[in-house]
C-alpha positions as CSV (number, residue, x, y, z in Angstrom):
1,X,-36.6,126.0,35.5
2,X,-34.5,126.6,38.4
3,X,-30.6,126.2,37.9
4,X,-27.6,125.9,40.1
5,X,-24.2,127.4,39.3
6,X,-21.5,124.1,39.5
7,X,-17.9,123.3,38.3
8,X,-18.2,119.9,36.5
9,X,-15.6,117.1,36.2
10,X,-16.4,115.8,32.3
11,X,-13.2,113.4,32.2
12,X,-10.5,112.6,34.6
13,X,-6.9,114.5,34.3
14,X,-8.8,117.8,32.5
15,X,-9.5,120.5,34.0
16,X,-13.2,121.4,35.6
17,X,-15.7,123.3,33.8
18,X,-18.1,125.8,35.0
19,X,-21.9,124.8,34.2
20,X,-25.3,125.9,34.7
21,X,-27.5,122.5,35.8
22,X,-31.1,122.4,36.8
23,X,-31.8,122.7,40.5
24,X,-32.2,119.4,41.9
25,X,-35.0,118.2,44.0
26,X,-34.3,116.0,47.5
27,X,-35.7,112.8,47.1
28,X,-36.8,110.3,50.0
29,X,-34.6,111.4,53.0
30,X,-32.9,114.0,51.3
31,X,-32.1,117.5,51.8
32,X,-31.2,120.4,49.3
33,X,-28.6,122.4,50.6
34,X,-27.6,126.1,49.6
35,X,-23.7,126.0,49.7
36,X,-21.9,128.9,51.8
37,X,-18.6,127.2,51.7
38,X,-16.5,124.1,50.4
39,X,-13.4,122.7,50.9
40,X,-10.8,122.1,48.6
41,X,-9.4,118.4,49.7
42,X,-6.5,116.6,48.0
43,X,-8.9,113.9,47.5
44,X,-10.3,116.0,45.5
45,X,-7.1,116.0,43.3
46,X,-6.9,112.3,43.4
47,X,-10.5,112.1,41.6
48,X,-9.3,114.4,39.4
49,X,-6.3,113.0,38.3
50,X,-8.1,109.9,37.9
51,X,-5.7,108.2,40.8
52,X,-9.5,107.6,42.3
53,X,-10.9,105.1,39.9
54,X,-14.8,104.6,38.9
55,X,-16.1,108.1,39.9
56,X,-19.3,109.1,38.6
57,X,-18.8,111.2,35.3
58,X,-19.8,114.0,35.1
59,X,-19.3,114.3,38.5
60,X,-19.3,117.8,40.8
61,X,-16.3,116.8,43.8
62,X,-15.7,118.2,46.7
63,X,-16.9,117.3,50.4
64,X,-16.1,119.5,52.9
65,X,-19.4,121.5,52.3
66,X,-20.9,123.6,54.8
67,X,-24.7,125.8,53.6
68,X,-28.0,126.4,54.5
69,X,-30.9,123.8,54.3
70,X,-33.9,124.8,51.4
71,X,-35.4,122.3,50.8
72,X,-36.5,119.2,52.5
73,X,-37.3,115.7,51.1
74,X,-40.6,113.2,52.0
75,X,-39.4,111.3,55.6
76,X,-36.8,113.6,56.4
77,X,-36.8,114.2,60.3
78,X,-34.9,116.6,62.6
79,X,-34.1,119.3,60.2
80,X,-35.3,122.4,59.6
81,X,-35.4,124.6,56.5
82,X,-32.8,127.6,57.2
83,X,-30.7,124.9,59.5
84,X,-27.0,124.9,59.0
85,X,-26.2,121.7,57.9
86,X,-22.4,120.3,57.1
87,X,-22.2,117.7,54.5
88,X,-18.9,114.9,54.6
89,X,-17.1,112.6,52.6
90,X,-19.1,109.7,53.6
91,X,-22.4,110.0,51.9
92,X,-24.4,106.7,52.4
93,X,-24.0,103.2,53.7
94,X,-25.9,99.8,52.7
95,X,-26.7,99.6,56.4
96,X,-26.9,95.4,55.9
97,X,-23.2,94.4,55.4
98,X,-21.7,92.9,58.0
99,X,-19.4,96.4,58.6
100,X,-22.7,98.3,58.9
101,X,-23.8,95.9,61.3
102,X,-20.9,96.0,63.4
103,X,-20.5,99.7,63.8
104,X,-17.6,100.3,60.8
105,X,-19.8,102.0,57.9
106,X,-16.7,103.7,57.3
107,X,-15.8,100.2,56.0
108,X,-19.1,99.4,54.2
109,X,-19.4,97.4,51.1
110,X,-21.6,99.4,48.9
111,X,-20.9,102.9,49.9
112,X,-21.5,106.6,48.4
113,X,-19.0,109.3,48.5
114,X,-19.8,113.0,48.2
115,X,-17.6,114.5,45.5
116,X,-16.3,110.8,43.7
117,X,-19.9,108.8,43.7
118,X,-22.1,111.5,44.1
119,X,-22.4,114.9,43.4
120,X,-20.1,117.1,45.9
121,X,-20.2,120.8,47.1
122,X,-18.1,122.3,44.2
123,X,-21.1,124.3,43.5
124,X,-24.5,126.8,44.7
125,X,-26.6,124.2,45.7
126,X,-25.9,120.1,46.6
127,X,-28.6,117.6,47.7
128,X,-27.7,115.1,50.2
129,X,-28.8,112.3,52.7
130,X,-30.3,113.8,55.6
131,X,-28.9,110.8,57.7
132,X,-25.0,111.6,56.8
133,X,-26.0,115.6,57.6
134,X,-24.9,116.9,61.0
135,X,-26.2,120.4,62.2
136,X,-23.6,123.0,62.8
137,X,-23.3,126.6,64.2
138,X,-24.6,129.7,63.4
139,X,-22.1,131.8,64.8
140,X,-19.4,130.6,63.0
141,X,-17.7,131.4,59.6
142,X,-18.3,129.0,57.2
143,X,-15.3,129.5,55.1
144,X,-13.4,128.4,58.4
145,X,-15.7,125.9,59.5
146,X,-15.5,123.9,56.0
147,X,-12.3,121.9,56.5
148,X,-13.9,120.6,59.3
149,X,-15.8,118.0,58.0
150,X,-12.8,116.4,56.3
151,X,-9.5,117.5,57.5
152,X,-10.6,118.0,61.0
153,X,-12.7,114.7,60.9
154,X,-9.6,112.3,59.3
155,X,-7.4,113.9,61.6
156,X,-9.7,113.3,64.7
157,X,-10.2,109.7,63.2
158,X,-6.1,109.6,62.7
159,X,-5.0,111.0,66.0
160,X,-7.2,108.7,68.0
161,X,-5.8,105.5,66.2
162,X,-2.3,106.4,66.7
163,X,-2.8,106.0,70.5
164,X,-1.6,108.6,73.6
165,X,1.6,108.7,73.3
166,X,3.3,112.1,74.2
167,X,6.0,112.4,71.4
168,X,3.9,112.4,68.2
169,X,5.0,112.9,64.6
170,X,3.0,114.5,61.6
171,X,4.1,113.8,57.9
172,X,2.9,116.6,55.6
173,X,1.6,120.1,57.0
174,X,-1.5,120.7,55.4
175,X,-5.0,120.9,56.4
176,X,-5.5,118.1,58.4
177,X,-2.4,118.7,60.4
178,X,-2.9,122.3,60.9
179,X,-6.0,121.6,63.0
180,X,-4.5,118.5,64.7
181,X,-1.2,119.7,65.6
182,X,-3.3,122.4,67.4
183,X,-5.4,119.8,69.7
184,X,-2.7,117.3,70.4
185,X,-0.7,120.7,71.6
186,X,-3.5,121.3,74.0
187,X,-3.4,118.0,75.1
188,X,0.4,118.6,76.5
189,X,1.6,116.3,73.6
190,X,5.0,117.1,72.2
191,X,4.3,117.4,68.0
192,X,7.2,117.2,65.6
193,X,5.8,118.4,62.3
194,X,7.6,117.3,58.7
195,X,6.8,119.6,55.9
196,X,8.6,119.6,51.5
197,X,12.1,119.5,52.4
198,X,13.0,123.3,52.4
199,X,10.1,124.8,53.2
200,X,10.8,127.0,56.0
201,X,7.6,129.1,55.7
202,X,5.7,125.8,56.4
203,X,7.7,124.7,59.4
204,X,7.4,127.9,60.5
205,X,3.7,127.9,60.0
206,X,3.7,124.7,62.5
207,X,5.9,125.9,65.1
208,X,3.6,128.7,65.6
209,X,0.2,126.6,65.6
210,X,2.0,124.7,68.5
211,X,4.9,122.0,67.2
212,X,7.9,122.1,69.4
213,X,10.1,120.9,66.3
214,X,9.6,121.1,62.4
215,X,11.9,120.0,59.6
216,X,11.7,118.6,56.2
217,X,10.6,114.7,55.9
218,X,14.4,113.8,55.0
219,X,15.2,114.9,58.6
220,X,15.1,113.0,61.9
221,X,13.5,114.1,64.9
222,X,15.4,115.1,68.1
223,X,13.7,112.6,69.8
224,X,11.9,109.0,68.9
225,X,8.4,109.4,68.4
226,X,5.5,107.2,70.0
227,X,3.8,107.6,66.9
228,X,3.8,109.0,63.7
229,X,0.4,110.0,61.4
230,X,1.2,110.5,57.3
231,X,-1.2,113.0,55.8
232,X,1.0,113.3,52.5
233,X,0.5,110.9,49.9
234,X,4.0,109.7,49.3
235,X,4.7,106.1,49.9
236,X,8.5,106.6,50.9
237,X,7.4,108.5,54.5
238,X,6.0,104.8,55.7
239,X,9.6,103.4,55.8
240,X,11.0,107.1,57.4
241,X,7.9,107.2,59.7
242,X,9.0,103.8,61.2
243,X,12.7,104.7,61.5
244,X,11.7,107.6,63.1
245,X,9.2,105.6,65.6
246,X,10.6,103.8,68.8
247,X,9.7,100.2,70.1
248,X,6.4,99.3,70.3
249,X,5.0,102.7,67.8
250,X,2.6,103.3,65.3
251,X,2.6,104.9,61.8
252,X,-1.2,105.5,60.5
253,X,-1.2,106.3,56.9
254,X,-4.3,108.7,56.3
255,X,-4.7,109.2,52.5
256,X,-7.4,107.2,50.1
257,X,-4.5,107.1,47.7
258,X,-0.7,107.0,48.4
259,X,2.2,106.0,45.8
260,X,3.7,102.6,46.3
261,X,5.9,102.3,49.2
262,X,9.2,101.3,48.6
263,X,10.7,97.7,49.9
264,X,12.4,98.6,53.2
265,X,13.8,96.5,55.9
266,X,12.8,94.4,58.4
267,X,14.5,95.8,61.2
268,X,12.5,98.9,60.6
269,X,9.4,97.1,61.2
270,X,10.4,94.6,64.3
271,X,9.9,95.2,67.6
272,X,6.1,95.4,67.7
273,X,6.1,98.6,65.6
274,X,3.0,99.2,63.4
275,X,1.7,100.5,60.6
276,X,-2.2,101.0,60.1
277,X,-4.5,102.9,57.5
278,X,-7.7,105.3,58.1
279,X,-10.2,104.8,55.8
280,X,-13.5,107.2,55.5
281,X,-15.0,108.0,58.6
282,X,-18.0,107.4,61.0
283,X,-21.3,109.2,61.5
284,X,-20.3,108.6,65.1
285,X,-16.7,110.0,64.1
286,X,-18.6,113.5,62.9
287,X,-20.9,114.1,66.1
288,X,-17.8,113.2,68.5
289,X,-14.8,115.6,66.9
290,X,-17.8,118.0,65.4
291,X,-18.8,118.7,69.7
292,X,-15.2,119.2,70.5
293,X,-14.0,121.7,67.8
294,X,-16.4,124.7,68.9
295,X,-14.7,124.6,72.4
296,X,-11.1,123.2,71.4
297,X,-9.9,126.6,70.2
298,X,-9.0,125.2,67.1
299,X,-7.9,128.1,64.6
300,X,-8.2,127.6,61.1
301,X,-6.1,128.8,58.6
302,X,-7.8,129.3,55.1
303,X,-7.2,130.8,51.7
304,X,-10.5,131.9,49.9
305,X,-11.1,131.4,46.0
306,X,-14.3,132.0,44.3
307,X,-16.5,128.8,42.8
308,X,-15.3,129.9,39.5
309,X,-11.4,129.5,40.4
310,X,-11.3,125.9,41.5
311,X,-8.9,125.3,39.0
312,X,-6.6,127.5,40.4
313,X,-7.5,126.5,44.1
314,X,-6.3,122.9,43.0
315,X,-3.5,123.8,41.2
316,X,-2.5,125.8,44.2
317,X,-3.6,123.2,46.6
318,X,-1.0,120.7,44.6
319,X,2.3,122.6,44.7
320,X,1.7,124.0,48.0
321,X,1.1,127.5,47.6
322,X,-0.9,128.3,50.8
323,X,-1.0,127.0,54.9
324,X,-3.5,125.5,56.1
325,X,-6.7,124.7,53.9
326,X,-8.9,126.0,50.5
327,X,-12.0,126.7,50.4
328,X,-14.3,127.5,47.7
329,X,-16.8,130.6,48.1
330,X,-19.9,130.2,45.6
């Protein structure tokens, strides 16, 4: 019997353990997939920590996966074994609800989520839906490519719902940001970047990736912002994103999970300012953002750990011990 190499969630709030499983076979529209690279994703964390609830146990997380294609399942069509194939957080849609219908399978009713609902890329090998699949480079590293097809997609789903303003604010400087602050600075956009209060490393870490200001979250920026997009997962930036927006701005809250935000006042809100949620992403999402990194210039900042040290890549991922993104090597 052929195995695979994985590290196994057995219980939320414990810590993975590394097992040997047999090798899976793709069913009906699947594909098998040889991982080169994953992601390490503070969604991951919120599975983990249980925050996430009803995840399939045992379950392998992680979704930011990027391998080789080896094997290929009855009525699969338009891959190729060898391919380069990245897999994403969204893993499969109902197709028949009335989101699926009308274009928003990120919103569907019965979906499945690589990493929480079915098995992720925290491993050798993952088998996946061909249909939520999308082709990707060969010339390109896949250690840096892997935060891609979570960071970079949220933040490409994030940036375009906060509109196109020019003054535009980003609450926690992580992954996501460290690839979007780069785009919007193309774009000629002005990007204030808030990072842990007294973290000067990270603030210095945005200004060179392109922000013209960064400062903790407890500070103001020198100018009202058009909008603001929260990446961290702390429910007190939605009230400080809003003071910090002027008339008529948006605050987009981008986690799955965030703790509760605190009662604030009305005043903050008035004045047509808003404050909207990204949830999951689009196949359409992928192939649009997924076209546009290659030739965006986008530089990708990445500390490496071996499949065997996801522990410590989460643990490190949780009290901020890196820029930019984790990625797992098997």
């Amino acid at each position: 019997m052929s195995i695979m190499r994985a590290m196994v969630l057995e219980r939320p709030k414990t810590a993975l353990v590394l097992r040997e499983l047999p090798l899976p076979e793709p069913a009906e529209g699947e594909i098998l997939v040889a991982i080169e690279a994953c992601g390490v994703c503070r969604t991951d964390l919120h599975v983990i920590d249980g925050e996430l609830l009803h995840p399939k146990l045992p379950i392998v997380p992680g979704h930011e996966i990027v391998g080789r294609l080896v094997a290929i399942g009855p009525g699969v069509i338009g891959f190729t074994v060898g391919e380069r194939v990245g897999v994403p957080w969204l893993g499969w849609t109902c197709g028949v609800c009335p989101f699926c219908r009308s274009g928003r399978e990120n919103l569907c009713d019965r979906p499945l989520f690589t990493g929480y609902t079915r098995d992720g890329g925290y491993a050798t090998h993952t088998v996946a839906d061909a249909r939520f699949c999308f082709p990707l480079p060969d010339n390109q590293d896949a250690a840096t490519t892997a935060p891609l097809l979570c960071a970079g997609l949220i933040g490409w789903r994030s940036y375009r719902m906060a509109g196109e303003g020019d003054a535009l604010g980003l609450y926690g400087f992580g992954a996501a940001a460290h690839i979007l602050v780069q785009i919007a600075a193309r774009q000629g956009r002005r990007v204030y970047a808030f990072t842990r209060p007294g973290d000067e490393a990270g603030q210095a870490f945005a200004r060179s990736l392109g922000a013209v200001w960064a400062g903790g979250s407890d500070a103001k920026p020198p100018e009202a912002l058009e909008a603001a997009v929260i990446f961290a997962p702390v429910g007190t930036l939605v009230p400080a994103a809003l003071e910090a927006v002027k008339k008529g701005g948006r605050v987009v809250c981008c986690g799955i999970h965030m703790s509760d935000i605190p009662g604030f006042p009305y005043r903050l809100l008035w004045e047509e300012r808003q404050i909207v949620s990204v949830a999951n992403l689009t196949r359409t999402d992928a192939h649009e953002f997924l076209a546009i990194a290659p030739r965006a210039g986008i530089k990708i900042s990445v500390a490496r750990y071996p499949l065997s040290e996801a522990n410590t890549a989460l643990a490190d991922l949780r009290h901020g011990r890196f820029e930019g993104a984790a990625v797992l090597i098997p």
